[in-house]
C-alpha positions as CSV (number, residue, x, y, z in Angstrom):
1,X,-8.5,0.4,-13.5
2,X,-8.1,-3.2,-14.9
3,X,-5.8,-5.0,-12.4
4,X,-4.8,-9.1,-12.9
5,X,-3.9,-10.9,-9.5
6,X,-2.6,-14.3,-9.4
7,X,-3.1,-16.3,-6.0
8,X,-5.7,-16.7,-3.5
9,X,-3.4,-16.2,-0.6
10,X,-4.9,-13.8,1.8
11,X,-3.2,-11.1,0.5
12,X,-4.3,-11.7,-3.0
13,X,-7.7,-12.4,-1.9
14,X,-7.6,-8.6,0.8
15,X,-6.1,-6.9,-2.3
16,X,-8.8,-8.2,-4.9
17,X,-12.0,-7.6,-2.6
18,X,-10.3,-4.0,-1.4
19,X,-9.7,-3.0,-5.1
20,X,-13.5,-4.0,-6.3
21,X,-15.0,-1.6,-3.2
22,X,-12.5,1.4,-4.8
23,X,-14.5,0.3,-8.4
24,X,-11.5,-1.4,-9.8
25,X,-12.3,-4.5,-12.2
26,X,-10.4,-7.3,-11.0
27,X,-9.8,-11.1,-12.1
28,X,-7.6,-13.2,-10.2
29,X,-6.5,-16.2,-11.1
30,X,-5.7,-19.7,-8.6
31,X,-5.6,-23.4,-9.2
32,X,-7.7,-24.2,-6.3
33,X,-11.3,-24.9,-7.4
34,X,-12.8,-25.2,-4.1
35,X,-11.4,-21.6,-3.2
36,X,-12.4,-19.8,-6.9
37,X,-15.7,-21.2,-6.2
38,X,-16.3,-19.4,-2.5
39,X,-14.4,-16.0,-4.4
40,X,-16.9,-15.9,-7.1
41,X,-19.9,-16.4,-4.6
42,X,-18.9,-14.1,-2.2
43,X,-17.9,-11.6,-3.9
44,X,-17.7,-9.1,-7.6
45,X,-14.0,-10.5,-8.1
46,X,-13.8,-12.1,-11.3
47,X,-12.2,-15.5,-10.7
48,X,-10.6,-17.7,-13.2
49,X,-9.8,-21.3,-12.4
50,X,-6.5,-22.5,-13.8
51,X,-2.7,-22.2,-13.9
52,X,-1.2,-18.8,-14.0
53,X,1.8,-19.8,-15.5
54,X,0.4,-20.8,-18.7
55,X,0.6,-18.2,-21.3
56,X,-3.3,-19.2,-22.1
57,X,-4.3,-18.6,-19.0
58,X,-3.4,-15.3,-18.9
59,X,-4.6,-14.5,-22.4
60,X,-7.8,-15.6,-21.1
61,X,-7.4,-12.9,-18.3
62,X,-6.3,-10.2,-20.7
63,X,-3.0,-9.4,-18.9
64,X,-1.6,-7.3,-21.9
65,X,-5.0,-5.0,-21.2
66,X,-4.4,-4.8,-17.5
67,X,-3.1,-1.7,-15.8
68,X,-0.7,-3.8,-13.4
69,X,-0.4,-7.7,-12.6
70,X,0.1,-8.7,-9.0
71,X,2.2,-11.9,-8.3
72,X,0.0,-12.9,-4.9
73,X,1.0,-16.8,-5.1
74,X,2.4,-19.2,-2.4
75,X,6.4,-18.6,-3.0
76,X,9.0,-16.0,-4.0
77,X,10.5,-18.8,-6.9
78,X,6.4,-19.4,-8.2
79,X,6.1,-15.6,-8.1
80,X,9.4,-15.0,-10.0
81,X,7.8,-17.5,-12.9
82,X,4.6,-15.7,-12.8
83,X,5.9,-12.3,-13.2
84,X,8.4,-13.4,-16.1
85,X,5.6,-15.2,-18.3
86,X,3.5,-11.9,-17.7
87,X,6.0,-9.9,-19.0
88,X,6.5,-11.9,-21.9
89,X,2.8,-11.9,-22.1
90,X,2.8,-8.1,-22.2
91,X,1.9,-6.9,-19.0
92,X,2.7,-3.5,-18.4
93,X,3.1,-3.4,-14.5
94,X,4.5,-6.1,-12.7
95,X,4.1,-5.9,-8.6
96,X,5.1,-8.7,-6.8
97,X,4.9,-10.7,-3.2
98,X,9.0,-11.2,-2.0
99,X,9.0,-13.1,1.2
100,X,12.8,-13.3,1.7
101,X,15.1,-10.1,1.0
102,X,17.4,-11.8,-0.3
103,X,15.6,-12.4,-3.5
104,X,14.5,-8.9,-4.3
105,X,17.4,-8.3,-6.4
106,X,16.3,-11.2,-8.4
107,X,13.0,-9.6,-8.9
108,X,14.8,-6.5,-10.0
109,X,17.1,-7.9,-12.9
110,X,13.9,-9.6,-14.1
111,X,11.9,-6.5,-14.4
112,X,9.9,-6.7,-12.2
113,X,8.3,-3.1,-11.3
114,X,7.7,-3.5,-7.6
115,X,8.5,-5.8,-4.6
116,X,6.6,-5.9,-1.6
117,X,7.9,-7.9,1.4
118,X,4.3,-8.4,3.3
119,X,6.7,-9.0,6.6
120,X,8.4,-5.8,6.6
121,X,5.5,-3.9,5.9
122,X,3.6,-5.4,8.8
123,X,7.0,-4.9,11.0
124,X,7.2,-1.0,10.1
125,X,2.9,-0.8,10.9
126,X,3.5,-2.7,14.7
127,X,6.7,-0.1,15.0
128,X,5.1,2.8,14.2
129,X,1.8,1.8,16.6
130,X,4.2,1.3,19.6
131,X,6.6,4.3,18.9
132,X,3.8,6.6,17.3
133,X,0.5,5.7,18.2
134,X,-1.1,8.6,17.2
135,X,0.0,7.9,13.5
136,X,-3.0,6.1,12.2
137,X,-1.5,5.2,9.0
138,X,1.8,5.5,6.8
139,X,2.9,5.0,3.5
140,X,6.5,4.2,3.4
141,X,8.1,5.1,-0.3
142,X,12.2,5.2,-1.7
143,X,12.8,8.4,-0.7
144,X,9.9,9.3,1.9
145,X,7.1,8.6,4.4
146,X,4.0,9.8,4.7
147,X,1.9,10.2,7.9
148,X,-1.8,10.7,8.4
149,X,-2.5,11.8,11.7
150,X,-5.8,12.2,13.4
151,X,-5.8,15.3,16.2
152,X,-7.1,14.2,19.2
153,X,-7.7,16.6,22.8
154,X,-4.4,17.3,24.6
155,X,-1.8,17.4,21.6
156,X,0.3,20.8,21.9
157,X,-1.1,21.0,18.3
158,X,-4.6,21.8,19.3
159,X,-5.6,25.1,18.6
160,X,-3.0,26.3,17.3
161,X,-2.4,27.3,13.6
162,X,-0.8,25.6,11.0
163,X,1.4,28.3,9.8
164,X,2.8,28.1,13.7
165,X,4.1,24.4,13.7
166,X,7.7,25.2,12.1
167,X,8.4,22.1,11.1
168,X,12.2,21.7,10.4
169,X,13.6,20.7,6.9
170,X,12.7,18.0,5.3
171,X,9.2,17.3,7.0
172,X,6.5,19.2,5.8
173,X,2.5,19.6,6.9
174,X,0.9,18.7,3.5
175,X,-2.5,19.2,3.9
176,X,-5.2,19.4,6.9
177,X,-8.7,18.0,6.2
178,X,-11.8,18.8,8.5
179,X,-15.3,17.0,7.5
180,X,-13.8,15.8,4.2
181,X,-12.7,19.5,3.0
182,X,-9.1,21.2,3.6
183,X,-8.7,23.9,5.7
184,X,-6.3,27.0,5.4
185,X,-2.6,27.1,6.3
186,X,-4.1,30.3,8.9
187,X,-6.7,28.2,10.1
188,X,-6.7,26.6,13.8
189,X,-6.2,22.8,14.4
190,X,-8.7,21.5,16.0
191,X,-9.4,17.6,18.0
192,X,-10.8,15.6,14.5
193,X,-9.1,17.4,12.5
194,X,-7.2,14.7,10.0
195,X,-2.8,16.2,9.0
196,X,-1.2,14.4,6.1
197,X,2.9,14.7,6.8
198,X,6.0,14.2,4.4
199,X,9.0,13.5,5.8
200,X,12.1,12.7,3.9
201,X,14.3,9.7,4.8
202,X,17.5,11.6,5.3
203,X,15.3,13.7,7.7
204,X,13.5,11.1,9.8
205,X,15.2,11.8,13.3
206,X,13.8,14.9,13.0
207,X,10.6,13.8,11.7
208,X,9.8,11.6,14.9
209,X,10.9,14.1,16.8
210,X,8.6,16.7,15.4
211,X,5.4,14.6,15.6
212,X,6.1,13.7,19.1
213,X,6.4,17.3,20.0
214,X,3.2,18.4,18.7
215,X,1.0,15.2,18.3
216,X,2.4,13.0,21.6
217,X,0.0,13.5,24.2
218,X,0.4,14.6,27.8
């Protein structure tokens, strides 16, 4: 997967080194020299010096090729204009950094694909660690969340089977992974054992409650 970033922020800079170890091929693009430079040495990031809102500069990057281009610079107005000139570039998938809520509709009647507000998805990670610490991560989507949960020694789950948890509707067990492979719906959960949860929006009263039955300890 091909994937154009522009801006060194931290997030940009996370994202590009996390999508190189997954065996993406990445290029970002920043003005700052002094910060390319220590990208390119330190890592297999492609870096291109220059302005990201010139049309050039993202020819040079081959945005039209890319798979998505991620808006990663300092403000929500400088990622606005980056998105906009990559559309008109012809990138396919546009993702962008929006830093006040209040702008995502903005974002939305220019086209842009996705919007992630880094603040709110740090918010919902600290919420879930204090109200759920045994979820060990979550993806958070439209319509749905998904959980992974790692069994520890002491959940009511232990040792029981999976076909036993009745979860209630709208939250459903997914899959159960033990050692890397997935294990039977008449198999027994066990402490290590690794559940990946669905649980719809409308349902999510139910969904805490669920996981707190069977995965709260003590």
């Amino acid at each position: 997967m091909y994937v154009v970033i522009a801006g060194l922020s931290d997030i940009g800079k996370n994202l590009a080194e996390f999508l190189v170890k997954e065996g993406n091929e990445v290029v970002i693009i920043d003005r700052d020299l002094p910060k390319c430079t220590e990208m390119a040495e330190e890592s297999d990031v492609m870096v291109i010096t220059g302005d990201a809102s010139q049309k050039a500069v993202l020819e040079e990057a081959r945005v039209r090729n890319a798979y998505a281009f991620v808006a990663a610079a300092g403000d929500d107005s400088e990622n606005l204009m980056l998105c906009m000139i990559a559309k008109e570039v012809g990138a396919k998938m546009v993702i962008s950094l929006v830093d006040a809520t209040e702008h995502e509709e903005a974002f939305k009647q220019a086209g842009v694909s996705f919007q992630v507000n880094p603040h709110m998805v740090a918010a919902r990670h600290i919420s879930r660690m204090i109200a759920q610490p045994y979820v060990k991560d979550f993806i958070s989507c439209a319509r749905a969340e998904i959980f992974e949960i790692e069994v520890e020694q002491g959940m009511k789950c232990a040792g029981r089977k999976i076909s036993d948890i009745a979860a209630p509707n709208g939250v459903k067990v997914l899959v159960v992974q033990r050692g890397g492979k997935y294990v039977s719906s008449d198999s027994e959960i066990r402490p290590q054992d690794w559940l990946t949860l669905i649980v719809n929006q409308e349902s999510a009263k139910k969904g805490a409650e669920f996981m707190d039955k069977w995965f709260a300890k003590g």
